[in-house]
N, C-alpha and C positions, 0 to 999 in steps of 0.2 A: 864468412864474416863472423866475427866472434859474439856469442852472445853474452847481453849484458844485463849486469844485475843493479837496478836501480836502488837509490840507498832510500832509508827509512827516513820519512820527514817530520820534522821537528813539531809535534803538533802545538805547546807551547809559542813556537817564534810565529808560526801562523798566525794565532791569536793573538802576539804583539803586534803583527806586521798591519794584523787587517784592524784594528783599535786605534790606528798610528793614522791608515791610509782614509781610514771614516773621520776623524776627527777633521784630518784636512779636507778631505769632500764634500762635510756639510759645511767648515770656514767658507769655504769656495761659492756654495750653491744657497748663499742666502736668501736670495732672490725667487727662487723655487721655492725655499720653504713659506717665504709672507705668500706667493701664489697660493702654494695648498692647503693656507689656513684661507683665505679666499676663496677656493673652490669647493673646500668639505660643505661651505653652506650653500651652494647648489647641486652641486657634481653630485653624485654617491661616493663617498671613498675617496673626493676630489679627482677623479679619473673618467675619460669618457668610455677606457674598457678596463676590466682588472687583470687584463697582463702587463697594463702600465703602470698598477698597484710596486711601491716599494717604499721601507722603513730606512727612515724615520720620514721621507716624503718623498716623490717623482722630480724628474729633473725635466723641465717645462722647458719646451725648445720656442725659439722665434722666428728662424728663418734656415733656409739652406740656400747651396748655391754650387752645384756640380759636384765634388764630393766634400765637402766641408757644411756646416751645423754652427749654429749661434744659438747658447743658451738664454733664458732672460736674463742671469746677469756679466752677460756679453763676451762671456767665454766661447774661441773660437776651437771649434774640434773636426778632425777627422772623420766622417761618420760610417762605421762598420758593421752597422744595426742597418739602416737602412730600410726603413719603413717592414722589420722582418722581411726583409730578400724585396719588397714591392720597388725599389727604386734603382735598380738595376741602370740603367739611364743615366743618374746621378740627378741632383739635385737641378728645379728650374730650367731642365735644359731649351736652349731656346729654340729649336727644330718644337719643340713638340708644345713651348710655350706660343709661339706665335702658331700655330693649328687651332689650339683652344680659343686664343682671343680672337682670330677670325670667324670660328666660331660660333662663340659671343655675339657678335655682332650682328649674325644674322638669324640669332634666335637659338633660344639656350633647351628646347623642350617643347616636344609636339604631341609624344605617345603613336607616333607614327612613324614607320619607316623611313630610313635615308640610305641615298647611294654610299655614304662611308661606311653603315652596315653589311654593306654588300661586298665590299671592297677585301671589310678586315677579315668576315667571312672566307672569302676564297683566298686571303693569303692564311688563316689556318689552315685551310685544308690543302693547300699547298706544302705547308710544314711541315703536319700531323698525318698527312696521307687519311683523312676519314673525310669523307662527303657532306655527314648533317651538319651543320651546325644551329645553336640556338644563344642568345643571351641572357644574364644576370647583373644582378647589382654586388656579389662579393662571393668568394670562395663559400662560403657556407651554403650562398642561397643555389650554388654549381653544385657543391654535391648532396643537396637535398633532392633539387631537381633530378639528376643523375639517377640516383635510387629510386626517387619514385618512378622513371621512366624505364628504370631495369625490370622492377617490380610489373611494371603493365604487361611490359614485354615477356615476362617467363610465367605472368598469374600465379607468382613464388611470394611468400611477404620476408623470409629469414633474408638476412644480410650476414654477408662474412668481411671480417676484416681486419687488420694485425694489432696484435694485441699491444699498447702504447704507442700509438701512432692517432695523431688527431687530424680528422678530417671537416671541423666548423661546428660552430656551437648549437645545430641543431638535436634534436631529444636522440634518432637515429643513432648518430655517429660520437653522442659522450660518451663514449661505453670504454673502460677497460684503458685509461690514460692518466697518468702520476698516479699510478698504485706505488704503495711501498712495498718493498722489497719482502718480508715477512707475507702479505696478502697476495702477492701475486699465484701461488698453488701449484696446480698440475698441468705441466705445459699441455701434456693429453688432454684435459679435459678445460682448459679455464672458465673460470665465471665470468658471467656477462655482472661487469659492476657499475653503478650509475657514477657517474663523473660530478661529483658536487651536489646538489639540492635543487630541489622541483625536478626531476624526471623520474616518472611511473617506473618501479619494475617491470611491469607487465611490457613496456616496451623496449627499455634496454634486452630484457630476456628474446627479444626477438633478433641481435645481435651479438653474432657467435666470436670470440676472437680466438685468432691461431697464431701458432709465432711465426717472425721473422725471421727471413733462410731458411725455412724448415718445407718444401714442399712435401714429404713423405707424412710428416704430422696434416697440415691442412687435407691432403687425398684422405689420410683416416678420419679427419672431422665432418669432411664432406661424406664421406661413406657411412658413417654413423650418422648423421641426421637425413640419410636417403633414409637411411632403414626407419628412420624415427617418421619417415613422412612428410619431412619437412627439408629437404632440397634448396640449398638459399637461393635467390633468384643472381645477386648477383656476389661478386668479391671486390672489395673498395680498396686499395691498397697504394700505398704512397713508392712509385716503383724506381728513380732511382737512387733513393735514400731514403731512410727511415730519418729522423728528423731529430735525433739524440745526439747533441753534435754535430754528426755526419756517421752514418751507417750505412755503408756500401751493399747492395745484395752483391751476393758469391758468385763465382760466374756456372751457369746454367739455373740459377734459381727462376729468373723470370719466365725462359722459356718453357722450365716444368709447371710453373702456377700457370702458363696461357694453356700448355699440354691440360692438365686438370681441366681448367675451365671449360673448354669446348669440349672435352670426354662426356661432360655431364649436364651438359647446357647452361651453365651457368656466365653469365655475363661479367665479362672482367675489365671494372673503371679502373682507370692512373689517375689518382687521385695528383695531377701538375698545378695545382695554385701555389706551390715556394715552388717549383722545380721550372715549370714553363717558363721560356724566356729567358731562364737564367744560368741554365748549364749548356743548351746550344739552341739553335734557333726553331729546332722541332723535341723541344725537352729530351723528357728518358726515351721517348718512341724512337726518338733520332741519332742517339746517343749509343743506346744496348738492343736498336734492332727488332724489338717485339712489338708488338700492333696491340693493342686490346680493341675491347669492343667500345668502350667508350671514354673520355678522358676530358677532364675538369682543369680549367685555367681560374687564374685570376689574377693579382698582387701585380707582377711587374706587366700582365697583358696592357694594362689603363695609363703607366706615365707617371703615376700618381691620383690617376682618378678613381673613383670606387665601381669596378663593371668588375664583368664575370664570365665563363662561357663555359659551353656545353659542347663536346665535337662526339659525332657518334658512326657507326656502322648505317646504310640504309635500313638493313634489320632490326637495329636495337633502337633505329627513332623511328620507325614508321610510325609508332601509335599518337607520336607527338603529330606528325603529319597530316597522320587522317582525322584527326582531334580528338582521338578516345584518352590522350592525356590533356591536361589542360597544363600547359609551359606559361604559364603569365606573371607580368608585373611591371606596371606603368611604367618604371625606369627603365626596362630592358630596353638595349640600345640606344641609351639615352644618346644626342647628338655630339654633346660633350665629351664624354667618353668614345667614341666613334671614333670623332674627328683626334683625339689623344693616341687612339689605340690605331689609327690608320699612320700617322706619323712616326710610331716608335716602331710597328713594326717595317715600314717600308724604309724609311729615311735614316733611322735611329741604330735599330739593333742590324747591323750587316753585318757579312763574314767577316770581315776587317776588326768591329767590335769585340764579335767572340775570340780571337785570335791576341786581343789585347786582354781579355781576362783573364786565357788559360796563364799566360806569361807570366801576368800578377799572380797568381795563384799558388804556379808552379815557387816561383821566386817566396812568397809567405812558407808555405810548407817545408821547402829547404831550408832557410833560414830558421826556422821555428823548430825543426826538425835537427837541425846542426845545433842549438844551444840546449835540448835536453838532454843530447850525447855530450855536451861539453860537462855540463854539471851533474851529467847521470842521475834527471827525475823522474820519475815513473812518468809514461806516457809516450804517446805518439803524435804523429802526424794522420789528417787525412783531408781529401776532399776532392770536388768536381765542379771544375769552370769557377765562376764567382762564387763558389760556395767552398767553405774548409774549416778544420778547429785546428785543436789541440787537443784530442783526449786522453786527461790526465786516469790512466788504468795502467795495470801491468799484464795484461791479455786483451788481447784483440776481446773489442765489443762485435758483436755480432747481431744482436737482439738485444727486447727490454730486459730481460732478464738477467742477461749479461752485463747492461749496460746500470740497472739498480743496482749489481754484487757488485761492483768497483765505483761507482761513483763518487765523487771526493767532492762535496757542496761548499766545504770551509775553501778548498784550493781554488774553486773557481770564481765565490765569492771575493776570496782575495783577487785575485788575476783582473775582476770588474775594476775593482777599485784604483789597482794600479794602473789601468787602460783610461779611465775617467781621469785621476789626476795627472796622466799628461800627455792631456789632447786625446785623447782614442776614447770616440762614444762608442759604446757597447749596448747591445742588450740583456738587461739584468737577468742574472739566473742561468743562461747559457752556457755549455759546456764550450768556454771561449770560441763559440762558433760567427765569423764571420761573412759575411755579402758582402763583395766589393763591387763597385759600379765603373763603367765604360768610362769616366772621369775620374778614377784613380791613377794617383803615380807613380811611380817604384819608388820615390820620394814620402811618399803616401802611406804606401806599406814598410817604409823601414821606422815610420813612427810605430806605428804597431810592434814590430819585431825590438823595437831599440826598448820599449816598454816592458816587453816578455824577455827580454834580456838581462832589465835592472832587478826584476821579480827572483829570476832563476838566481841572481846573484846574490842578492838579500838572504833569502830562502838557505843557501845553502854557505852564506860568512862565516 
């Protein structure tokens, strides 16, 4: 196959294109903007998180409904954001709507056990092949818990873990995520860097990050901080993607990071809250084959509800068991969630489900993939199950590092905008990276592609 040389882009028409496509977006989003003059005087920021933060204002949604979104001012769209990967399901669905409101009705919160936690319990470990399980209220409070129950088990306090890859907005895990490119250093050695304001050094410095792909680097990070006396207890690591876009690990990477980890006792979490549920019915474990010792759910586990979960080794949770850790928090297992997370995994996500994702997938990628060769624009294809971009580089990303040196912020901004004015909701700031839900149509995804189609043409008139 001949290889091709992508042409130089217009960085001028960019900045017409995207002046042009914002002008009509805020016409469009009136509505949103009286909301977040509305909300600045309670919200912070008018936003209830700041990755919903965007200028000149957020675009306030009303309703969904399988895969389609209703703005407040009643714009009907496509939705390809998709609660960041949690709605996988699609939108209301009603297997998993009439769970909840039965539910409901018989009582919304006990702080007490129920048979549905029992239930969704044994079909994780059905999926995930690991025996413990525990619950949470959200990916963050997963892999908080996670680490500290690594931590009991090795009596280690260092953490390792890939260097621009986010694991929840606890102190632990801000470490070393949207570095710019200039700051990032010595892939050998990186700094441990606090991730925004209010987290101590003293405890970011207690996590190490290493890159991506790279197991012969991490074996030398771990082998220098043996020798330093400080042996991380465990490695947290997002395993079958790195989450820039879409960053594939290489094939034998996972199996040399599990090879390391049991070399030197070190306990190896899959950080699955985007990945679980949404690339196959036993995430990356079930996907590429490798076991860890421990591994973190959340986002599409709930339906749409906010829960969380923990699956681990008998060895790496005993200490939760015999209670030298303390796992608690009044939600855990809330019934609600239970009863959400017993319906989507049993009833909702089947084999049949997954087999309709890869289709859609396969179908975006090729087609997305066939109009960068038409037009010859830097960039590629990639992705796995409901998950896939377009990443606009001219070398395979591999890591952050790779993934800062090429980055193109103007072209993806544009490509938002274009997807927003017509019908395709997106998550802002992404490296056109899509979630499609079991409620997508090949109808669905040619909106998408007919959008990255008018782009690529514009782009290159």
């Amino acid at each position: 196959m001949a290889v091709r040389t992508p042409i130089e882009l217009d960085r001028e028409r960019i900045a017409e294109l995207t002046a042009r496509e914002a002008t009509k977006l805020d016409a469009n989003t009136a509505g949103s903007g009286r909301m977040y003059e509305r909300a600045s005087h309670a919200l912070s920021g008018g936003v209830a998180s700041s990755y919903q933060l965007r200028d000149p204002w957020p675009i306030y949604l009303e309703r969904g409904v399988g895969s389609h979104v209703w703005d407040v001012d009643g714009t009907e769209m496509i939705d390809f954001h998709n609660g960041f990967g949690s709605m996988v399901q699609g939108h209301a669905h009603p297997v998993i709507t009439e769970a909840v409101t039965r539910r409901m009705q018989e009582g919304t919160h006990f702080a007490a056990p129920t048979e549905d936690a029992i239930v969704v319990a044994e079909e994780l470990q059905r999926r995930w092949g690991l025996p413990q399980w525990r619950y949470t209220n959200s990916g963050s409070e997963a892999t908080m818990d996670a680490i500290r129950i690594a931590r009991a088990a090795t009596g280690r306090d260092t953490i390792m873990k890939i260097f621009g890859s986010y694991h929840g907005h606890h102190d632990y895990v801000m470490v070393s995520i949207g570095v710019p490119y200039a700051a990032i250093g010595d892939r050998e050695n990186y700094e441990s860097l606090p991730y925004g304001g209010g987290i101590p050094k003293s405890v970011s410095d207690l996590t190490i990050p290493v890159p991506f792909n790279d197991a012969p680097a991490m074996e030398r990070r771990v082998e220098a901080l043996a020798a330093e006396g400080r042996l991380p207890a465990c490695v947290i690591m997002e395993a079958a993607m790195m989450n820039l876009g879409v960053v594939l690990p290489e094939p034998g990477y996972l199996e040399a990071v599990r090879a390391i980890t049991k070399k030197h006792g070190i306990i190896l979490i899959f950080d699955e809250v985007k990945t679980g549920m949404t690339i196959a019915a036993g995430g990356a474990v079930e996907k590429f084959g490798v076991t860890p010792d421990m591994v973190t759910l959340a986002k599409a586990l709930g339906g749409g509800l906010p829960i969380g979960a923990i699956g681990g080794t008998d060895e790496a949770m005993e200490c939760v068991r015999d209670g030298s850790v303390y796992q608690v928090g009044t939600y855990n297992g809330n019934p609600l969630g239970m009863a959400a997370a017993r319906a989507n995994l049993i009833d909702v996500l089947t084999p049949e489900a997954y087999a309709h994702l890869d289709a859609l997938n396969d179908y975006m990628l090729d087609r997305c993939s066939t109009i960068l060769e038409q037009h010859n624009l830097p960039g590629y294809t990639v992705g796995i199950s409901s998950k896939g971009c377009v990443t606009f580089a001219r070398d395979p990303i591999v890591d952050y590092e790779s993934f800062k040196a090429q980055q193109d912020g103007e072209l993806c901004d544009l490509a938002w905008l274009y997807n927003m004015n017509r019908g395709v909701f997106m998550t802002p700031g992404r490296e056109e990276e899509w979630t499609l839900s079991i409620a997508h149509t090949i109808d669905d995804c040619a909106r998408f592609v007919d959008a990255f189609e008018e782009m690529a043409s514009d782009l290159t008139a």
